[in-house]
C-alpha positions as CSV (number, residue, x, y, z in Angstrom):
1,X,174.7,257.0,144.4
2,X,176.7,253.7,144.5
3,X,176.0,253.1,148.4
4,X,171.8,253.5,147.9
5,X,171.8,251.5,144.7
6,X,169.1,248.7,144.9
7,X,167.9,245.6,142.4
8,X,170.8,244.0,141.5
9,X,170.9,241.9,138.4
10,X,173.8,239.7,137.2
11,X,174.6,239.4,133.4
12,X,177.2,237.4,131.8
13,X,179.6,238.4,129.4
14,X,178.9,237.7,125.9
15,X,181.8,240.2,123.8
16,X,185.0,238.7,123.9
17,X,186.3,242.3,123.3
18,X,185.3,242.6,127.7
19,X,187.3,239.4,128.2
20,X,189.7,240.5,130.3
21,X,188.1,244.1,131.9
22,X,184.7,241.9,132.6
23,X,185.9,238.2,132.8
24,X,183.0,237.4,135.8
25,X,180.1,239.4,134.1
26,X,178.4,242.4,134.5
27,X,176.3,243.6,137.6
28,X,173.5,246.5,137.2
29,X,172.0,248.6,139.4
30,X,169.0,250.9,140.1
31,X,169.7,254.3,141.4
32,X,169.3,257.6,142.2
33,X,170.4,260.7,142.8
34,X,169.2,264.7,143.2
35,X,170.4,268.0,141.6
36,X,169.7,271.1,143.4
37,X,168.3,273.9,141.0
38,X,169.2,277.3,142.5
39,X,167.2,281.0,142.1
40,X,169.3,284.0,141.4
41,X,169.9,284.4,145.1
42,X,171.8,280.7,145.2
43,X,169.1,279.6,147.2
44,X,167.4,276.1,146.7
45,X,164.4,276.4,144.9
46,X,163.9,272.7,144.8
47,X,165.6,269.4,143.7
48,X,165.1,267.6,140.5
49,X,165.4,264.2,140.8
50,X,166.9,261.2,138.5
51,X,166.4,257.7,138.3
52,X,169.7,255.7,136.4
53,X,171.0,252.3,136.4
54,X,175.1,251.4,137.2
55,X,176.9,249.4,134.9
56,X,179.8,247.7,137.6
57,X,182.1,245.2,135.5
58,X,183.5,242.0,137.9
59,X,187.3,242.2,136.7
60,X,189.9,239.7,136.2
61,X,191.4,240.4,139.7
62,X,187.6,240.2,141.2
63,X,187.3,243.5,142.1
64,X,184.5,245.5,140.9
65,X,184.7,249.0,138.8
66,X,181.5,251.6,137.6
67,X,181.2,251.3,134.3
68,X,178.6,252.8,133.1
69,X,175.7,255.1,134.3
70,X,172.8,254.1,132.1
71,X,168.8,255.2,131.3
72,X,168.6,258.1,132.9
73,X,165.8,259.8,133.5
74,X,164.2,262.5,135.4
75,X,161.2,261.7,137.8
76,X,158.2,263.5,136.8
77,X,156.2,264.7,140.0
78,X,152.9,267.0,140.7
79,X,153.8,269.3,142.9
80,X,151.4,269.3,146.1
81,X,148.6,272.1,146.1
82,X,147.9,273.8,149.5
């Protein structure tokens, strides 16, 4: 989820609460990532799919950490017709 995530914005840190855990800002991300629903048989019957964004906080030591994983939401799709 971390490795495909795309769009990434940079936002600075405005609670002095994050001081120290968020000292260079706040990073997010777009995302997504599949959960398999199964039938009684444990075979795939398909995938329902989410869309989320990643909260990563830029640390005093400059490494980054996930935070948060925001707005999710399932993607709504028409199945194809023969």
């Amino acid at each position: 989820m971390i490795e495909i995530a795309q769009n990434k914005r940079f936002r600075e840190n405005l609670e002095r609460k994050h001081d120290k855990n968020a000292k260079y800002g706040w990073y997010r991300y777009d995302s997504r990532f599949a959960i398999p629903v199964y039938d009684e048989n444990n075979d795939v019957l398909r995938n329902n799919i989410f869309h989320a964004e990643l909260v990563i906080r830029h640390s005093e030591n400059r490494k980054l950490y996930l935070y948060d994983i925001i707005n999710m939401k399932k993607e709504t799709s028409t199945p194809l017709e023969p």
